[in-house]
C-alpha positions in Angstrom: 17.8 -8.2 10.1 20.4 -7.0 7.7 21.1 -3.4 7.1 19.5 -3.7 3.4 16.4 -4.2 4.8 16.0 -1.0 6.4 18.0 0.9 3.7 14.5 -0.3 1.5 12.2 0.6 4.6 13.8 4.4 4.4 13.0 4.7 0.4 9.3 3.0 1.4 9.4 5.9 3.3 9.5 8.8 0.2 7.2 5.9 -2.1 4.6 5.4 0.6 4.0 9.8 1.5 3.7 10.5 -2.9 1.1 7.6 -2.7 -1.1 8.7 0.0 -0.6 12.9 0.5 -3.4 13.7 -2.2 -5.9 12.6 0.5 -4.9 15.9 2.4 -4.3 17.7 -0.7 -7.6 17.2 -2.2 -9.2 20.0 -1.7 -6.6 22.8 -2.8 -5.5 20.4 -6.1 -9.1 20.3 -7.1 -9.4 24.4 -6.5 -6.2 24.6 -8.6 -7.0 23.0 -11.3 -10.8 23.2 -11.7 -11.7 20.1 -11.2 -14.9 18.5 -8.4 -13.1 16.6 -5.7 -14.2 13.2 -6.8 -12.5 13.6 -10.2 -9.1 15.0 -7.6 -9.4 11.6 -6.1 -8.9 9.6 -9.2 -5.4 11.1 -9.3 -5.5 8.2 -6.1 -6.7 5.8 -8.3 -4.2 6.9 -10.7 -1.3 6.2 -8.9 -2.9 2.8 -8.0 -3.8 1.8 -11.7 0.0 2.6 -12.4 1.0 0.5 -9.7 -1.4 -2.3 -10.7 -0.2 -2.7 -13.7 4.1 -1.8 -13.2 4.6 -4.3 -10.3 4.1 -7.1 -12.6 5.3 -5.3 -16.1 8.7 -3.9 -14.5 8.7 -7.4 -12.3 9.2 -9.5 -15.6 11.1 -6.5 -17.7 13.7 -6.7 -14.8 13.5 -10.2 -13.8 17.5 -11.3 -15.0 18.8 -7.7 -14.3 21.0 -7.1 -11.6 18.8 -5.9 -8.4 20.6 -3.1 -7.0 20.9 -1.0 -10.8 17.3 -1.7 -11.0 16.2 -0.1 -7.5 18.8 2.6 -8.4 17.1 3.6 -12.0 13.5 3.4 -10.3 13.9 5.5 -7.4 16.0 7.5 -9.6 12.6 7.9 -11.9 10.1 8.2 -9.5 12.0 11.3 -8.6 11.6 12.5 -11.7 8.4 11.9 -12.0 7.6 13.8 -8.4 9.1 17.1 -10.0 6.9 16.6 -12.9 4.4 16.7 -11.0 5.3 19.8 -8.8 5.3 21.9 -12.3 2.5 20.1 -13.7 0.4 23.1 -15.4 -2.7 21.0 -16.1 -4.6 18.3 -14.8 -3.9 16.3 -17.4 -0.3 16.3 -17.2 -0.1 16.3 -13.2 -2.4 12.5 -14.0 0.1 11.5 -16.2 3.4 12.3 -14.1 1.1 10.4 -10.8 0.9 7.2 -13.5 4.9 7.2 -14.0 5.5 7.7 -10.4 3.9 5.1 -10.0 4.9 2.4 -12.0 8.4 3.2 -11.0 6.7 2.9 -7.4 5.5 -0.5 -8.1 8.9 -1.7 -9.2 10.6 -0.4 -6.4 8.3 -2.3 -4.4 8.2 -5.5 -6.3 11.9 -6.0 -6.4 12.7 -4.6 -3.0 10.3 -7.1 -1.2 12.1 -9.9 -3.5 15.7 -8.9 -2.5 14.3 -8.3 1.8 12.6 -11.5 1.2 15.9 -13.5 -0.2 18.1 -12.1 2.5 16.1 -13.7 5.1 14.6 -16.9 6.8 11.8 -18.2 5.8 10.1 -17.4 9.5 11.3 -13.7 9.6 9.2 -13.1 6.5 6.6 -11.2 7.9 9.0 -9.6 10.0 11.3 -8.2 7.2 8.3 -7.1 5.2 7.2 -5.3 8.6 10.5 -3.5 8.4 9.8 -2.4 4.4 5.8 -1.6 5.6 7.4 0.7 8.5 8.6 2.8 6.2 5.4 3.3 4.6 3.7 3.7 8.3 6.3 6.6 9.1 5.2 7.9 5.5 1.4 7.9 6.6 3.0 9.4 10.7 5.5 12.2 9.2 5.2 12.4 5.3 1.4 12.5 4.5 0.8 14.8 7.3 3.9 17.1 6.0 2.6 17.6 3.0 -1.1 18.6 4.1 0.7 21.6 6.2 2.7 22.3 3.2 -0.4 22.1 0.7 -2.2 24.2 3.5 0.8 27.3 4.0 2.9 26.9 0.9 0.5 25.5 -1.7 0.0 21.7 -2.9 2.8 21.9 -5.0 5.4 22.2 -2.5 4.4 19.1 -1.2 5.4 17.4 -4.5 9.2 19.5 -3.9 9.2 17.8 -0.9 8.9 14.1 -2.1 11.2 14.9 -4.5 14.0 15.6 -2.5 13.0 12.9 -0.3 13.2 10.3 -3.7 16.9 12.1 -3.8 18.1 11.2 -0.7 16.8 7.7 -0.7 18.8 7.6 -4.1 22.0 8.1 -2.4 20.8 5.5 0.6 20.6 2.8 -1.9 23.5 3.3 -4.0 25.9 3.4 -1.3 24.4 0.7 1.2 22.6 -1.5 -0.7 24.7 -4.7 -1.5 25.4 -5.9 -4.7 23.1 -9.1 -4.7 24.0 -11.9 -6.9 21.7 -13.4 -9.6 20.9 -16.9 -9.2 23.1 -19.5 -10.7 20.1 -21.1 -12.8 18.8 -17.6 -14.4 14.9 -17.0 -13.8 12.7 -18.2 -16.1 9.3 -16.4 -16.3 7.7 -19.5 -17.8 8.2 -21.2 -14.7 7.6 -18.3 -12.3 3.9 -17.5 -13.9 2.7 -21.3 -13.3 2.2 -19.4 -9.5 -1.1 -18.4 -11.2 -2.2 -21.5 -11.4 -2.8 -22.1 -7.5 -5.7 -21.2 -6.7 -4.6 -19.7 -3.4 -2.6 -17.4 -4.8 -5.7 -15.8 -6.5 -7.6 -15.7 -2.8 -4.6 -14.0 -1.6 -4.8 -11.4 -4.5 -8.5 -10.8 -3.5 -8.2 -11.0 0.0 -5.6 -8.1 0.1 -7.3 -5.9 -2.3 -10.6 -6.3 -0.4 -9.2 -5.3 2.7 -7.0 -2.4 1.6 -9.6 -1.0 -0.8 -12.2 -1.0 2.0 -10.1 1.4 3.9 -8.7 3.2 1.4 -12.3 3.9 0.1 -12.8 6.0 2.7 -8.7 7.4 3.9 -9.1 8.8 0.4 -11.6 11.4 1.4 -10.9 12.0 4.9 -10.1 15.4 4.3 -13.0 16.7 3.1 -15.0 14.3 5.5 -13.1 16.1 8.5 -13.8 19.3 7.7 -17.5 19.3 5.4 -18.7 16.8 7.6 -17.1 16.7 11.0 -16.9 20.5 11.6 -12.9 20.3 11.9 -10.9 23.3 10.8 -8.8 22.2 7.6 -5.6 23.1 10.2 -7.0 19.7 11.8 -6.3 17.6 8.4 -2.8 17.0 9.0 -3.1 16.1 12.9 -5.8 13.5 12.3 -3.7 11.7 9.2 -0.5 12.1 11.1 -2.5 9.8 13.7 -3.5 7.4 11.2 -0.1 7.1 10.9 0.9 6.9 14.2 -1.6 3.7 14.3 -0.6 2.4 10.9 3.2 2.2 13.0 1.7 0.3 15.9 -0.8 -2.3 13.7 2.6 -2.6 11.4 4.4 -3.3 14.5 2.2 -5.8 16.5 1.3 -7.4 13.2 4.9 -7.6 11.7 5.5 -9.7 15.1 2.5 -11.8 15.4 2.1 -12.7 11.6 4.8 -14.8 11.7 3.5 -17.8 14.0 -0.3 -16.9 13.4 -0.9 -15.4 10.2 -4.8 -16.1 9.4 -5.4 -15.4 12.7 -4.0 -11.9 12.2 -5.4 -11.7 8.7 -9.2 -12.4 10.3 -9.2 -10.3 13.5 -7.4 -7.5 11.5 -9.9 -7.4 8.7 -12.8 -7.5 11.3 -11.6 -4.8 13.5 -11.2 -2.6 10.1 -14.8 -3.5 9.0 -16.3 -2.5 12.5 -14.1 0.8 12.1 -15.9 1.7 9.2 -19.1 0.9 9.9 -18.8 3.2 13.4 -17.2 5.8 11.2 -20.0 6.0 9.0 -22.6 6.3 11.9 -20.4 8.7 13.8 -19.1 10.9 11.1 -20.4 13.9 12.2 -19.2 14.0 15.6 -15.4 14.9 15.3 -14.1 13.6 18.8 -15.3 10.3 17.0 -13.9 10.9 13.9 -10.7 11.7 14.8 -10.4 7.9 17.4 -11.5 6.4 14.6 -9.4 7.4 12.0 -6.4 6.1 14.3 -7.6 3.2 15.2 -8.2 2.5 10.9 -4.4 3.0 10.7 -3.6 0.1 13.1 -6.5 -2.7 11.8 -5.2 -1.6 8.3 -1.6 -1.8 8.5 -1.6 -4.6 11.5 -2.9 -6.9 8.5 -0.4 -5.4 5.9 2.8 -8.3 7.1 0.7 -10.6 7.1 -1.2 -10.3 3.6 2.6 -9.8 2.1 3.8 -12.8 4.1 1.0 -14.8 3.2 1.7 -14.2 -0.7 4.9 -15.6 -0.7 4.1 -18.5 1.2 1.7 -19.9 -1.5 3.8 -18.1 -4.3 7.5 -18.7 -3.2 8.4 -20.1 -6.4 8.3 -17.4 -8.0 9.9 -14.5 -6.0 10.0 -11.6 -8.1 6.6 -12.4 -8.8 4.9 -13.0 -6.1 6.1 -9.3 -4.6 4.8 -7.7 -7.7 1.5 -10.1 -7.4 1.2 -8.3 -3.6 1.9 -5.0 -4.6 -0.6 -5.0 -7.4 -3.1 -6.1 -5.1 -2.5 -3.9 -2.7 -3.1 -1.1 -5.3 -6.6 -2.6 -7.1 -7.9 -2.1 -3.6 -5.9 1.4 -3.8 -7.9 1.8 -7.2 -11.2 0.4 -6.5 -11.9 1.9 -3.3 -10.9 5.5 -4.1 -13.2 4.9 -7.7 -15.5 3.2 -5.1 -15.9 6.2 -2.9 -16.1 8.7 -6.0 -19.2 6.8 -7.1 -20.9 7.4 -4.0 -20.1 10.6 -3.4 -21.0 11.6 -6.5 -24.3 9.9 -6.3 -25.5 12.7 -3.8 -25.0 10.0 -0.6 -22.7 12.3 0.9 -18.5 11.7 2.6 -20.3 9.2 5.1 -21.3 6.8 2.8 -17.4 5.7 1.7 -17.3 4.3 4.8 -20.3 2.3 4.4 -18.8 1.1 0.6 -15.6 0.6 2.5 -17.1 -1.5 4.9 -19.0 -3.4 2.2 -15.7 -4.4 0.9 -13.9 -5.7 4.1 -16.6 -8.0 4.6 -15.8 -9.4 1.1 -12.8 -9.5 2.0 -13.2 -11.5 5.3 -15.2 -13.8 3.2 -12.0 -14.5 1.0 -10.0 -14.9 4.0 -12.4 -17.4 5.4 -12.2 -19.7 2.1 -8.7 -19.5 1.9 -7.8 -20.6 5.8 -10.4 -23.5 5.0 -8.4 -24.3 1.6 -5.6 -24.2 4.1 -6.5 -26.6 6.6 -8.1 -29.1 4.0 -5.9 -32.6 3.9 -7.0 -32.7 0.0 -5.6 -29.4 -0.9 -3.8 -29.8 -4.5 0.2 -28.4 -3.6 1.1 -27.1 -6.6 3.9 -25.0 -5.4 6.7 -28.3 -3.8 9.2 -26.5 -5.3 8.8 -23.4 -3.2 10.5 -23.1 0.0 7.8 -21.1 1.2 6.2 -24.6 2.1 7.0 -24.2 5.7 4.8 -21.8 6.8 2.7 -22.6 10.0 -0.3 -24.4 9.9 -1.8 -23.0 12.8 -4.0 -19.8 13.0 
């Protein structure tokens, strides 16, 4: 795996805590600035919705610039938009700084999964994009819990210092290791790279990995204030329990970054089921914390075991079109980051209580098993229209 690979795992690493910390910072953000919880969560969905819509935006903006100046300027702004937020003095302006943080976020993403992508085989996808996805499970292990003890003894803010110097030093890793890759003799041509939307697999893969990160993330989002209104925890508990998250989202990243390769629906199914059953137990067992606490961990590995393989999986029916199909992915990834967090708001604010997110949650991994289902049939099917020959992607393996 070359060097470049994990350079863009470590600035994952600063990308992925800024994207999930407010789910342990909930509580002393919405204290701060006034606000109920559920409107403190859609500073979540915030950072999703600016995702959502910068993967592909930056993805074409960028598409004949040279790679490693691009990663540099949007690390290089996401900083930025971190210390924004640290001396945000009003809700509205600590939204707006999560929304350019994240679409620098998003194109970070998008053009570092096309340049780990290029510098590989085709059958160490899932294992290079397990590499990237590693630094986002040490984010979830180290980062997110970090900043809960921070928001806890220092205030919320700090946390936002924090990532910020994190952003800085990832800066540095990227301009001094990251290789200078060449652009393509024949220059992109987004014309040809958007006739990807045209397959209709690439769509089930769009809705299969928004289903089944949204159904998690429905309820991650408000595992703080589950823990601790619901459970009985102390708050000093938060940042144990999402540090073991993490530590699961390592081992599912892990297991699934080696697996997805040779089996990648098969991976995609059990992982999406073992999630949904999570949930549902979660819901019924909410109020006990030993409960609670296993099953938080064992979310982190059905969530992020599936992760390689729903990134793999995109660029298999999308090779074509690279830079695309990485921004397609991490768009995806965040409308599940936006609808289950504006998913779990709903229902919380409809008086059903912290519980019920897990039920919505679970509601939306069995969509999303559904769309898994319909694509590995689509799969298998002798009559399925190819409309991506061109890609080298072809090769994937037909087996489950």
């Amino acid at each position: 795996m070359p060097l470049a690979v994990y350079i863009l795992g470590l600035s994952v690493f600063a990308l992925g805590t800024s994207e999930f910390m407010l789910s342990g910072l909930l509580p002393p953000i919405a204290d701060d600035m006034n606000v109920s919880i559920p409107r403190a969560g859609l500073l979540i969905s915030a950072f999703a919705v600016g995702m959502v819509i910068g993967a592909p935006l930056l993805a074409v903006a960028t598409l004949r610039l040279p790679r490693k100046t691009t990663l540099t300027v949007l690390i290089s702004t996401f900083g930025l938009g971190q210390l924004a937020g640290a001396l945000a003095p009003s809700y509205g302006i600590l939204f707006a700084s999560r929304v350019v943080s994240a679409l620098a976020c998003a194109g970070f993403w998008a053009v570092g999964a096309a340049v780990a992508i290029a510098m590989v085989p085709v059958g160490a996808r899932a294992r290079a994009m397990a590499v990237m996805i590693g630094g986002l499970s040490i984010a979830n292990v180290l980062g997110v819990p970090a900043g809960a003890f921070l928001g806890e003894h220092l205030g919320w803010r700090s946390a936002f210092w924090a990532v910020g110097a994190a952003s800085a030093i990832a800066l540095v890793g990227v301009v001094t290791l990251i290789p200078r890759i060449p652009l393509p003799d024949e220059k992109p041509r987004l014309r040809r790279e958007l006739t990807i939307y045209r397959d209709r697999q690439v769509w089930l893969a769009v809705a299969v990995t928004a289903l089944a990160a949204g159904g998690v993330f429905c309820a991650f989002s408000y595992l703080a204030p589950l823990l601790t209104d619901v459970s009985g925890l102390d708050a000093n508990w938060v940042p144990t329990v999402l540090a073991l998250f993490g530590i699961g989202a390592l081992i599912g990243t892990t297991i699934g970054g080696r697996v997805a390769d040779a089996h990648l629906f098969g991976v995609l199914l059990s992982g999406i089921t073992a999630s949904t059953v999570f949930l549902v137990a979660l819901a019924l067992l909410a109020h006990s914390p030993v409960a609670t606490v296993i099953l938080s961990f064992l979310l982190g590995v059905s969530a992020f075991y599936t992760a390689p393989a729903l990134n793999a999986r995109m660029f298999n029916v999308a090779g074509a079109a690279p830079t695309l199909a990485g921004a397609t992915t991490t768009a995806a990834f965040n409308l599940g980051n936006t609808g289950g967090p504006w998913l779990g708001g709903t229902v919380i604010d409809a008086g059903l209580g912290f519980p019920s997110t897990a039920w919505a949650g679970a509601a939306m991994t069995v969509l999303g098993l559904v769309a898994a289902a319909v694509a590995l049939r689509l799969h298998r099917s002798p009559s399925r229209v190819v409309s991506r020959s061109a890609a080298p992607a072809d090769h994937e393996p037909s087996h489950v």
